[in-house]
Structures are given as C-alpha cells and as structure tokens.
C-alpha positions as CSV (number, residue, x, y, z in Angstrom):
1,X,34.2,1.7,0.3
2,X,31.4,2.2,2.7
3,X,30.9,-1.1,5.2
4,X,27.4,-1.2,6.8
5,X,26.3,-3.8,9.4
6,X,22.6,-4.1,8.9
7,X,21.6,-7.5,10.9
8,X,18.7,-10.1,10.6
9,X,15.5,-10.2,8.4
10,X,15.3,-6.5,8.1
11,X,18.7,-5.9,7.3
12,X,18.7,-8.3,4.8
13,X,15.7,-7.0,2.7
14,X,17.6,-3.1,3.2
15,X,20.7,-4.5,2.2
16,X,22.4,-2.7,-0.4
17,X,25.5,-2.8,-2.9
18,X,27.5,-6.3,-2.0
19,X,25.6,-7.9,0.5
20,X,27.3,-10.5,2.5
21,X,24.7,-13.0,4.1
22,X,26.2,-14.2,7.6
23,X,24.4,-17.3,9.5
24,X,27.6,-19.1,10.5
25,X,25.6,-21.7,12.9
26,X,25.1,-23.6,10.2
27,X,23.6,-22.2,6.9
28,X,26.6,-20.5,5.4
29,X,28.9,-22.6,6.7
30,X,26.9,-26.0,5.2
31,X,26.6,-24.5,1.9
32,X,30.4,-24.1,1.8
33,X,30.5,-27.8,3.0
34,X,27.9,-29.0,0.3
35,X,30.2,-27.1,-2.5
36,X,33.3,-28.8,-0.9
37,X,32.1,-31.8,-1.5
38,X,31.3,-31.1,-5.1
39,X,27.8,-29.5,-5.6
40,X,26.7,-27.8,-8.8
41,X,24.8,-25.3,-7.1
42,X,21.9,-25.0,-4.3
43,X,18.9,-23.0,-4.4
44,X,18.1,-21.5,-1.3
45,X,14.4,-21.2,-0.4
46,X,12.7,-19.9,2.1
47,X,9.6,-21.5,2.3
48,X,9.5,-25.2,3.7
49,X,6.1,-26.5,1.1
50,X,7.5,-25.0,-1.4
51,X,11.2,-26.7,-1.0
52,X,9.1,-29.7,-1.4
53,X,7.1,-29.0,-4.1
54,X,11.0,-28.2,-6.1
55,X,12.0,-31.8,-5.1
56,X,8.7,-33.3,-5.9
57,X,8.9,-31.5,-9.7
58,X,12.8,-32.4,-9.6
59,X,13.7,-35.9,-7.9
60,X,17.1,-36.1,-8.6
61,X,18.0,-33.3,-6.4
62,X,18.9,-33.4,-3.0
63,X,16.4,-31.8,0.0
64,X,18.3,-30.4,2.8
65,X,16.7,-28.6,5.3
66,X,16.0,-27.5,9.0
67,X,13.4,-25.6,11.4
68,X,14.4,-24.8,14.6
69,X,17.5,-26.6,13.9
70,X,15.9,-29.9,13.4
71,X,16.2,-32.2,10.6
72,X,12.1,-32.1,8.7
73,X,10.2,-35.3,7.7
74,X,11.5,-36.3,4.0
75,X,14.2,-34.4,3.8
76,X,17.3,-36.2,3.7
77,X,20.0,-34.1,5.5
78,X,19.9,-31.4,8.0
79,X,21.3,-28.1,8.1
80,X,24.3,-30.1,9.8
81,X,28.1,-30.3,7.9
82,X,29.4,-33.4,10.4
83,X,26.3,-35.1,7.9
84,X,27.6,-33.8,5.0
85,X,31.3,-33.4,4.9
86,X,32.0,-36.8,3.7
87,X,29.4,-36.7,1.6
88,X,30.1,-37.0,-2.4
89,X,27.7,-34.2,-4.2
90,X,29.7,-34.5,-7.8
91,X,27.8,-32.3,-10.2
92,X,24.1,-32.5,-7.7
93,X,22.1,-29.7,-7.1
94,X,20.7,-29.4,-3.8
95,X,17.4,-27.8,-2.3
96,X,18.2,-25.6,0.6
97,X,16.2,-24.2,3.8
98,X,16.7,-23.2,6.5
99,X,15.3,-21.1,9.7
100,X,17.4,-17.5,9.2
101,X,20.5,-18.0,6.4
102,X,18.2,-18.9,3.5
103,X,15.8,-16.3,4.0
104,X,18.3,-13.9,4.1
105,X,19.0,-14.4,0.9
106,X,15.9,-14.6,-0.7
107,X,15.1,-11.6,0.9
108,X,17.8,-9.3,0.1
109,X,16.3,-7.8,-3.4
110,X,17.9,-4.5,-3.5
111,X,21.4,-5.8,-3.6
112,X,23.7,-5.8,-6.0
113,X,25.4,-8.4,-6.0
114,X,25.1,-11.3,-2.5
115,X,27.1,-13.7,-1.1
116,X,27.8,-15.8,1.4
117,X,29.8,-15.6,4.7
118,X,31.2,-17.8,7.4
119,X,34.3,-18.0,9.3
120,X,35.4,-21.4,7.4
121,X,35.5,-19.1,4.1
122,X,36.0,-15.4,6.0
123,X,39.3,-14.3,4.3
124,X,38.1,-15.6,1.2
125,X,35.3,-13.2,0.9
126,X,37.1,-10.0,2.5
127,X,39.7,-10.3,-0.4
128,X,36.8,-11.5,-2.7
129,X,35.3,-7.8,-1.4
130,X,38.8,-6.1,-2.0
131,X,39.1,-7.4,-5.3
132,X,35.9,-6.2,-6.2
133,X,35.7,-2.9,-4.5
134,X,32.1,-1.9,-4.4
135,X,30.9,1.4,-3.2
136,X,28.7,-0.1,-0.7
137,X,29.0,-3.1,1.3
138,X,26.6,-4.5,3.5
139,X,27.2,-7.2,6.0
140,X,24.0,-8.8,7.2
141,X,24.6,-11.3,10.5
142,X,21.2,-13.3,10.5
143,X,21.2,-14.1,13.8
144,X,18.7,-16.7,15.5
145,X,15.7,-17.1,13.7
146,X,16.4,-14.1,11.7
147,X,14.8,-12.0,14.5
148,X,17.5,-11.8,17.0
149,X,21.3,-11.2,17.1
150,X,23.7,-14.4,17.6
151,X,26.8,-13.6,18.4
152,X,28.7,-16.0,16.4
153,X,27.2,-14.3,13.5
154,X,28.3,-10.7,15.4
155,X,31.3,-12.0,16.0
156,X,32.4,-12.8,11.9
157,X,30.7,-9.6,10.6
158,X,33.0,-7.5,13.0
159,X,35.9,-9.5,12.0
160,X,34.9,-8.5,8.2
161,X,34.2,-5.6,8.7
162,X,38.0,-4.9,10.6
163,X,39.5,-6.7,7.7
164,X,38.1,-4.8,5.3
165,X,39.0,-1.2,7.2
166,X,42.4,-2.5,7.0
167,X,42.6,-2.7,10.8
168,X,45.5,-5.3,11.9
169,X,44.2,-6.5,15.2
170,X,44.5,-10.6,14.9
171,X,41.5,-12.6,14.9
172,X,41.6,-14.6,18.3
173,X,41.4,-18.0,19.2
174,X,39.5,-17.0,22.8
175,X,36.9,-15.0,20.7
176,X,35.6,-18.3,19.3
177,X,36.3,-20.4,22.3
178,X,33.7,-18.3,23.8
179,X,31.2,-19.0,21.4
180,X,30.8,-22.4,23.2
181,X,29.3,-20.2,25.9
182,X,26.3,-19.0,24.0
183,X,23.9,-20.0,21.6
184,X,26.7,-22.5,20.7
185,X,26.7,-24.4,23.8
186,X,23.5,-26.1,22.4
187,X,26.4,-28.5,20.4
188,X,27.9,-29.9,23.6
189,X,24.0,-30.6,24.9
190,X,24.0,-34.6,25.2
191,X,20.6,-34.5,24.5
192,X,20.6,-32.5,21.5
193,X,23.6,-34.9,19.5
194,X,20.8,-36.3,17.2
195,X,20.3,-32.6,15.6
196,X,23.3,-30.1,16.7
197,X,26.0,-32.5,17.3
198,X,29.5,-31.0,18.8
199,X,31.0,-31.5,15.8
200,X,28.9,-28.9,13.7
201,X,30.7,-26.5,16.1
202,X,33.9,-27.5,15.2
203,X,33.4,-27.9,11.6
204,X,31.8,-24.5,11.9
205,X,34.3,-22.3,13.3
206,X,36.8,-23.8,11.4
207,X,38.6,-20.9,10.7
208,X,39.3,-20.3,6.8
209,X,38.8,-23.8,5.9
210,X,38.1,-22.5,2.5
211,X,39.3,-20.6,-0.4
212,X,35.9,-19.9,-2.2
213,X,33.0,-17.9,-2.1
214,X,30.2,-19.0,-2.7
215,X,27.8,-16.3,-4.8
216,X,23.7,-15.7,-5.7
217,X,22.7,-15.4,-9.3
218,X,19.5,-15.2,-10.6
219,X,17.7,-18.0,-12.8
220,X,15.6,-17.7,-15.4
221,X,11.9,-18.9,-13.5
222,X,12.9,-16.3,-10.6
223,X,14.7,-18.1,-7.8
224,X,18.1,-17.5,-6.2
225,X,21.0,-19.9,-7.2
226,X,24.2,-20.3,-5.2
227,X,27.2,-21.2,-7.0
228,X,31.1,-21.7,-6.1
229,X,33.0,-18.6,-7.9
C-alpha cells in the first residue's frame, strides 16, 4: 500500500486511488455529526448559488453552509456541530458547503474511491483503509481555505498516515491541546462565539467519537453523495 499526502485544492483534484478528504475544523467532522444524528445522506457542493438553487428545486432538505466560517443568509445551520449535535436528521438529506472540505470533494475526480476524515471517526477509517487495502492511498488535509495548510488537518493526516504504516507511537493528548494555539484558538475568541463557538473545538477533536465512515458515491444527475457505510 502506497500512502501519499497531497494537501489542499490541488491535492485534492491529483488525488488518486482511496482518497481521504481531511478538513477537521469543521466540514468532516459536521458531516459525521449530521449522520450521527440520523441523516440519509448530504450532498456536498461547492458552489454557494448553486446550493441554493438545490434547496429552492428541493424544500424539504436541509441548507447547511459556511464562508469564512460564518453561517450565510437563508441557510439554516452553520458549518458548526455544537448546532447540530442534538439535532434529529431521521431519514433528511442535507445540502452541504463549505469554504475548503466540500470542495475537496467535488474536486477530487481521479479517485477511486473518497471518503471522509476527521479525528472523531480517525480509527474508523484507518481500519476502513486496512480492510480495503488499496494500492494507492491518498490523504488530502484541506487546510484553510483550501489554499493553505492548517495544522489540525496536518496533524490527523500524519496520524493516518502512522497508523496505516503500522507505526505504534500513541496518538497524544498534548498534540491536540496545542491545536488551541493555532488556527484553533479562533474557538476561545469571545467575540467570535456567535460563529466558531469553543465547543466546535471540543466536539471536533473528539477523538474517535465514531465508528463510521462516511463515503462519496456518485448520483445519477452528476453530483457527489455522502453516505454512512
């Protein structure tokens, strides 16, 4: 098995074999959250409008969605799981999209096979990987904006990446206790509790939280669904 790191926008659209899409502040971690809570499935888009125009065509499902980490006018969540983990999404489907995450995985078109990762589901996808044993795997960290590294997202594809080399060293508690330090200390802002409140961090590091991965198909009219496998 060969593991590549190939990071943000670019890495995503070279991505090949299994790709595993890595924006662990927040996207991949609130899509785990929204199929914890009972989605059907969530189509990730890229482009804002034409999230829109899927809800206007479709009213019953559900518009989530960020830029710049802030909630946009008519949607009616943010890319935020303290909003949605007590949330009931029995059977919904949900509208997705977000500023690197969900353009990471529209964009990744030469892969074989794409899913999700985050710390709250990381050991669920490295055995996921195992089980599956693909020649190639390709772990794409998003980063911030999709243009520059974050090193939360650094810090889960490593610790894939040293799981799936079958190297022992334990993951450690101090590695995400520092990730308060950078981007992440934007969750203990007072002024920014309205959009990034502290307890997306906590809900976000959560470390293997859950048992699922979460995978992309593709639907008959051409977009990408995600669904709980």
């Amino acid at each position: 098995m060969k593991v590549t790191n190939r990071g943000l926008l670019t890495g995503a659209k070279n991505a090949e074999g299994l790709v595993v899409i890595i924006d662990v502040f927040r996207a991949s971690s609130t899509i785990c959250y929204l199929f914890a809570g009972g989605a059907e499935e969530v189509i990730p888009v890229r482009e804002v409008e034409k999230a829109r125009r899927i809800k206007d065509q479709n009213p019953d499902y559900v518009l989530i969605g960020e830029r710049k980490g802030r909630e946009l006018p008519g949607f009616q969540y943010n890319n935020s799981p303290s909003q949605l983990v007590d949330q009931d999404f029995t059977g919904e489907t949900i509208i997705f999209t977000t500023s690197s995450g969900t353009r990471g995985l529209v964009a990744a078109q030469e892969a074989d096979e794409i899913v999700t990762g985050s710390l709250v589901n990381l050991e669920a996808v490295v055995n996921y990987i195992k089980e599956k044993g693909p020649d190639i795997v390709s772990l794409v960290p998003m980063g911030k904006g999709a243009r520059a590294p974050a090193d939360e997202d650094e810090l889960c594809a490593e610790w894939m990446e040293r799981k799936l080399r079958g190297e022992r060293k334990k993951n450690s508690d101090s590695e995400i206790e520092n990730l308060k330090y950078g981007r992440g200390s934007r969750f203990f802002m007072e002024e920014n509790q309205d959009w990034s409140p502290e307890e997306d961090f906590y809900l976000c590091t959560d470390l293997n939280r859950f048992d699922f991965v979460i995978k992309a198909y593709d639907s008959p009219n051409g977009m990408v669904i995600l669904r709980k496998v």
